[in-house]
C-alpha positions in Angstrom: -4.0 -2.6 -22.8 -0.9 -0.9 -24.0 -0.5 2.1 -26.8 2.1 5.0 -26.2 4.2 5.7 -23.4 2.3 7.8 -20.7 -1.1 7.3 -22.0 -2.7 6.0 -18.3 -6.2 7.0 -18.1 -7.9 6.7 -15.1 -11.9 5.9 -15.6 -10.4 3.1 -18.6 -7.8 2.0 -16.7 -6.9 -2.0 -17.6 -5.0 -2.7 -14.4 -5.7 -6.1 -14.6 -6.0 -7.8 -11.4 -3.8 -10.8 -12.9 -1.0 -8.6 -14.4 -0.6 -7.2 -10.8 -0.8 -10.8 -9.0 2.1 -11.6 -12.0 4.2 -9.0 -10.9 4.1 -9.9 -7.4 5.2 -13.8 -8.2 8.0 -11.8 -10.6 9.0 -9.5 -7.8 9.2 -12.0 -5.0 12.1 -14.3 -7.3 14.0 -11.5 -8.4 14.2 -10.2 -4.9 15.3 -13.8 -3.5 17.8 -14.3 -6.7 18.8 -10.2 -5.4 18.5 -8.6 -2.3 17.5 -5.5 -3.2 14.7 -3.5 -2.1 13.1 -2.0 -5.4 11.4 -5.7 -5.8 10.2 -5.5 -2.2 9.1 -2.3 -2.9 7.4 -3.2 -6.4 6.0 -6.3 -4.3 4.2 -4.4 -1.5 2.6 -1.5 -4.5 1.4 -4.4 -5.9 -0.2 -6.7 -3.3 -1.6 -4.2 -1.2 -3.2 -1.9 -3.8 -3.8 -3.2 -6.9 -3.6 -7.0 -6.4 -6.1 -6.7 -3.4 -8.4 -4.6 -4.3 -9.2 -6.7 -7.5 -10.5 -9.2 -4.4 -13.5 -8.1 -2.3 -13.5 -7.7 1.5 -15.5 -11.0 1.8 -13.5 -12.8 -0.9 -16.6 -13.8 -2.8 -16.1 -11.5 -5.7 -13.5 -10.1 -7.9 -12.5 -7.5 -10.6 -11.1 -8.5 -13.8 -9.2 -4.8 -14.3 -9.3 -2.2 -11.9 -10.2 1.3 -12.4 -8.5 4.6 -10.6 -11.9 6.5 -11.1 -15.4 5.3 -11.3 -18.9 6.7 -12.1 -20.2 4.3 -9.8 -21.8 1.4 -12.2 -18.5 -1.2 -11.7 -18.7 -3.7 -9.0 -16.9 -6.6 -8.6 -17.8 -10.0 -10.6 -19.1 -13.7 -8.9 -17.4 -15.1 -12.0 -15.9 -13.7 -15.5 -15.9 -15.8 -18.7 -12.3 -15.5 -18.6 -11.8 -16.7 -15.3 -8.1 -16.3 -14.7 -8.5 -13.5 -11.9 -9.9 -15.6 -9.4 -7.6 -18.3 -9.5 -4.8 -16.3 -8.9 -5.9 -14.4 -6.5 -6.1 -17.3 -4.4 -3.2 -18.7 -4.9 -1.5 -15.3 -4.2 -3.4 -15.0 -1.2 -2.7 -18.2 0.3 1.2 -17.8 -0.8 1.6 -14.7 0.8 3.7 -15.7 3.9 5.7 -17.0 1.6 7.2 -13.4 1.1 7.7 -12.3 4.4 11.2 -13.4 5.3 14.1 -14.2 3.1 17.1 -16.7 3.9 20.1 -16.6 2.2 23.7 -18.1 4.1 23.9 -16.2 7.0 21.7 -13.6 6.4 18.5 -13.2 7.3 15.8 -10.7 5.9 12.4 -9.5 6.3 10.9 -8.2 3.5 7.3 -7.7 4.7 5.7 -6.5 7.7 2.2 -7.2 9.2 3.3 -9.9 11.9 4.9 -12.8 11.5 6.6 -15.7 13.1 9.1 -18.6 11.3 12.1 -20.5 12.2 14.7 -20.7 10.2 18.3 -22.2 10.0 21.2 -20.4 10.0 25.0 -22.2 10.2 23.5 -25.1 11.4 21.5 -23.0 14.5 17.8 -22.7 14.3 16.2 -18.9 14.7 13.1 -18.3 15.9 12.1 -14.7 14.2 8.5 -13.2 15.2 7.8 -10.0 13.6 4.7 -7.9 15.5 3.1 -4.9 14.4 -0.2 -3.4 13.3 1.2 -2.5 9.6 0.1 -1.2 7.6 -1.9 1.0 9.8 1.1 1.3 12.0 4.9 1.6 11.4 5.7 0.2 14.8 7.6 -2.9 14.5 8.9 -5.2 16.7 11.2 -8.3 16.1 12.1 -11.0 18.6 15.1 -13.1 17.7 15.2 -16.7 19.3 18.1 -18.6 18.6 18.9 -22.2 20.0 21.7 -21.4 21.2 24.3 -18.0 20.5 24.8 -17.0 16.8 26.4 -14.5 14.9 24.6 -13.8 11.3 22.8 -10.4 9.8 19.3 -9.3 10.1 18.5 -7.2 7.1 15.2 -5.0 7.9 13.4 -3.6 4.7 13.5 0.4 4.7 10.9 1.0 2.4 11.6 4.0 -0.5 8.2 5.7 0.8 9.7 5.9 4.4 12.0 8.8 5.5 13.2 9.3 9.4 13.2 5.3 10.0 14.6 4.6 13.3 15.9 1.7 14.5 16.9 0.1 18.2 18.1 -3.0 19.3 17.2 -4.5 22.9 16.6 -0.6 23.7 19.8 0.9 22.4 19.5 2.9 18.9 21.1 1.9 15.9 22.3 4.1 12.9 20.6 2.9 10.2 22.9 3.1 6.8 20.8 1.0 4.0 22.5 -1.1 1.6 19.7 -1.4 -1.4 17.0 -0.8 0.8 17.7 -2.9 3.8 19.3 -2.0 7.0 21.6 -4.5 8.2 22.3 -6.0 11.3 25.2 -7.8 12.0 26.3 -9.1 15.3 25.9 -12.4 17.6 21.9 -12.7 18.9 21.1 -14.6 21.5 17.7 -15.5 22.5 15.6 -12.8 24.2 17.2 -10.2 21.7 14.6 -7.9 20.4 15.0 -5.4 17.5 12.5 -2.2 17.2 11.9 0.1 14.4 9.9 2.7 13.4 8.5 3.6 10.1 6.8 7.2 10.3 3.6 6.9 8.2 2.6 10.6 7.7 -0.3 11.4 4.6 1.1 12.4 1.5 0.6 13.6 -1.9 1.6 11.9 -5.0 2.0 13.9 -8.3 2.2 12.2 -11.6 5.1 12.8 -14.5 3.4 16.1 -16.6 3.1 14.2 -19.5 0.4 11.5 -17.6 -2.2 13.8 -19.2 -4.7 12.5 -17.7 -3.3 13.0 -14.2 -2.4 17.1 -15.0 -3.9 19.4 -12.1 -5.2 15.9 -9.8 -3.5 14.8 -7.3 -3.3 11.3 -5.3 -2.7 10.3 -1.7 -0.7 7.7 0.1 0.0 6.4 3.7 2.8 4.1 4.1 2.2 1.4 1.2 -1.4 2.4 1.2 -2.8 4.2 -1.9 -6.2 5.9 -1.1 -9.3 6.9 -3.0 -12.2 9.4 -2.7 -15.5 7.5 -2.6 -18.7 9.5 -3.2 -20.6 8.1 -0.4 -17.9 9.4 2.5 -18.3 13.3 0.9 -20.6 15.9 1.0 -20.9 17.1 -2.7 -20.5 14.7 -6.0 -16.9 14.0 -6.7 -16.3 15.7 -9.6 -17.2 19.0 -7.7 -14.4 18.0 -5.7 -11.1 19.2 -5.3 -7.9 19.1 -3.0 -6.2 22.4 -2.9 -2.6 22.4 -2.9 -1.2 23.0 0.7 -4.0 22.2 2.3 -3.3 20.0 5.7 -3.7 15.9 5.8 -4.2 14.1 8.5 -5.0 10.7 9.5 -6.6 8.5 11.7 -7.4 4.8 12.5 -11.3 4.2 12.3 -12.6 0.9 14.2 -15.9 1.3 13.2 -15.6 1.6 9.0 -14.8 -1.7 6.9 -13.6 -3.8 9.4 -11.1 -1.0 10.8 -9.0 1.0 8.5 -6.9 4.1 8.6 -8.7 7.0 6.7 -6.8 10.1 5.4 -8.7 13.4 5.8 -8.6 17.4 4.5 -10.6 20.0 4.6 -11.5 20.5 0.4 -13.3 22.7 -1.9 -16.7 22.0 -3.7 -18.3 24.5 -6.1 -22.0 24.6 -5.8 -24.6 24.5 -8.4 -25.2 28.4 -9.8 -28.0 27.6 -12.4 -26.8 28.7 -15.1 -24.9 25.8 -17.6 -22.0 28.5 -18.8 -20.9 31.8 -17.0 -18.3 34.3 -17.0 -17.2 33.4 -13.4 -16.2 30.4 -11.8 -18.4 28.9 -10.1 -17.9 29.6 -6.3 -16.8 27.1 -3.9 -17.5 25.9 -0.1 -15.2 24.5 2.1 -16.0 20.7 2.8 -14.2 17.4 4.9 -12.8 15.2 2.8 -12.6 11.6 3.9 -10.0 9.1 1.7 -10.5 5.2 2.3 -7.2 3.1 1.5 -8.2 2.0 -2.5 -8.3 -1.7 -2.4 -11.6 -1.3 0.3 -13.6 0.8 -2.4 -16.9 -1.0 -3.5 -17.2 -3.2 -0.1 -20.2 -1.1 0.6 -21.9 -1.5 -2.7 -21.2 0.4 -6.4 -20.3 4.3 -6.0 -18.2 6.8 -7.3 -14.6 7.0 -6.6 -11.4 8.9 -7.6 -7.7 8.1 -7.0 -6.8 11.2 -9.0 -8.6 13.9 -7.5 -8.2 18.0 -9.0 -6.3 20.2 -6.8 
């Protein structure tokens, strides 16, 4: 799948499902041989996008490679002659709460959010840590620390790089927050009933790729939190390659109940050119204003083949 540096297309993209399930077992031992949070960060890209989208919402299918812009005719496999994809898959899947939390002398960290719960051991006192939130739909987190009995160690919380204006409180009183390779540290005595809160503001964003990503000059792509989204053709009004996301426009998001299962959707207010007739002209052709509705990428195909985009033109 390789040939020069920065040639990524989009609608050939290999992105094999297995490469991304590797880097997520290669992530999670460098980050407990190194706290640092570029392999947490490297982790989370590539469990909740890539590595889960190859899996399908009902986890009885799978792709083999996974494409950042379809016509519409991919959908996910029963079973591939080379069927390394769906065995790891489900070994990631089931190792997954394996990555949460991190243990390490008197240190404690959590690496992942999405609600948790573990006891752990630290000098010679056991810690019960339960981690509750709605991530990734929600940066709202919430830690209760349980020891035995008093204990001083540090509680490392993972900033991720997407987040800026983290906050941080503990049992209702707010904390600074200077990170140390990505974490925020916590160091003090806990006693049971101790309950740490922080924030991670989730606002939609764009995502621009380096100039020379060809492929990716004049699109743009859009992210929530750890989230990368899509366009699929069946949520917008005109064919996707009609489509486009002018710069400046505003994003906004909300949580929809009622769509996959319930899933936060990001949505703008776009352009579509229409359909003039004629195959060339001196003009472009002109445009109309239409909603925009982006689904986060590893859903797309749960509701049958369509098109979809993850660079869209601005």
């Amino acid at each position: 799948g390789f040939t020069q540096d920065y040639d990524l297309p989009n609608d050939t993209a290999y992105a094999e499902t297995c490469a991304s399930v590797a880097m997520v077992f290669w992530a999670a031992r460098m980050l407990n041989l190194d706290l640092d949070g570029q392999y947490a960060d490297l982790l989370e890209l590539a469990l909740y996008n890539n590595a889960l989208a190859g899996l399908s919402k009902d986890g009885e299918s799978y792709f083999y490679d996974n494409k950042l812009d379809s016509d519409g005719s991919q959908r996910r496999w029963e079973w591939h002659p080379c069927p390394c994809c769906t065995m790891n898959v489900a070994r990631l899947v089931a190792s997954v709460g394996g990555y949460v939390f991190g243990l390490a002398g008197d240190e404690i960290a959590l690496h992942l959010y999405g609600g948790a719960e573990t006891t752990l051991t630290v000098s010679d006192v056991a810690v019960r840590v339960t981690e509750t939130s709605a991530y990734p739909w929600d940066g709202d987190i919430r830690v209760a620390v349980n020891p035995e009995q008093p204990v001083e160690f540090t509680l490392s919380l993972r900033i991720p790089a997407w987040c800026q204006g983290a906050t941080l409180a503990v049992n209702g009183t707010h904390q600074p927050i200077t990170t140390e390779r990505g974490y925020a540290r916590l160091r003090r005595v806990w006693n049971a009933g101790d309950v740490v809160t922080l924030t991670l503001p989730m606002p939609a964003e764009r995502i621009y790729a380096h100039p020379d990503v060809k492929d990716d000059v004049g699109r743009v792509a859009l992210r929530r939190g750890p989230l990368v989204y899509c366009l699929e053709g069946q949520d917008q009004p005109a064919p996707l390659h009609r489509i486009r996301l002018p710069r400046g426009v505003a994003l906004s998001s909300s949580y929809r109940a009622d769509l996959l299962g319930g899933i936060a959707v990001i949505e703008a207010v776009g352009q579509a050119a229409r359909d003039v007739g004629a195959l060339y002209r001196t003009d472009p052709a002109p445009e109309t204003p239409v909603p925009l509705t982006a689904v986060p990428y590893y859903i797309w195909c749960n509701r049958g083949p369509n098109p979809m985009q993850v660079w869209v033109r601005e």
